[in-house]
C-alpha positions, 0 to 999 in steps of 0.5 A, a space after each residue: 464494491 467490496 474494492 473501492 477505495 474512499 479518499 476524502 481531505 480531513 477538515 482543517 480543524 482537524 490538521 495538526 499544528 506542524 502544518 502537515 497535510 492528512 487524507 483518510 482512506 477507508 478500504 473494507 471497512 478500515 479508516 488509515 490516517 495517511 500523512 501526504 507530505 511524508 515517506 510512504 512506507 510499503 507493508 513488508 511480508 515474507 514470500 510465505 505470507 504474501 497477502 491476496 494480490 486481488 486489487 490490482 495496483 496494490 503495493 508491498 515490501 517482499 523482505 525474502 524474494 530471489 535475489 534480496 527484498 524488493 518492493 512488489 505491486 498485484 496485477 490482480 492475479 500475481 505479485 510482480 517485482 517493480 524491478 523487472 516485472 516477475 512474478 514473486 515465487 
């Protein structure tokens, strides 16, 4: 269960005092704070330094792919542009 993702509501004492809601995800042993009513942003990597696409459904921000920077999602195998579905090389 080494890719289970655990997301659970924070209590509301624990909500900031603007109102904004936050959930936490724990992922392999990391805890991530996440704003729900904000922008989310994608972590970026150059094509050289593209993460394990293992976890299919995963999210990222290629800053140096064919063409110019494209945000990209695994499919367990391969990183693939959202665009047209391509595989990132």
């Amino acid at each position: 269960m080494a890719d289970q993702l655990k997301i659970s509501a924070l209590s509301p004492a624990s909500l900031p005092l603007d109102g904004t809601e936050y959930v936490v995800m724990v992922q392999n042993g990391v805890t991530c704070k996440c704003p729900v009513n904000a922008l989310n942003v994608l972590a970026s990597y150059s094509k050289a330094a593209l993460p394990s696409a293992s976890v299919p459904g995963s999210l990222i921000y290629v800053t140096n792919d064919v063409g110019g920077a494209v945000p990209a999602f695994s499919d367990g195998t391969n990183w693939r542009r959202v665009t047209d579905r391509a595989v990132i090389s």
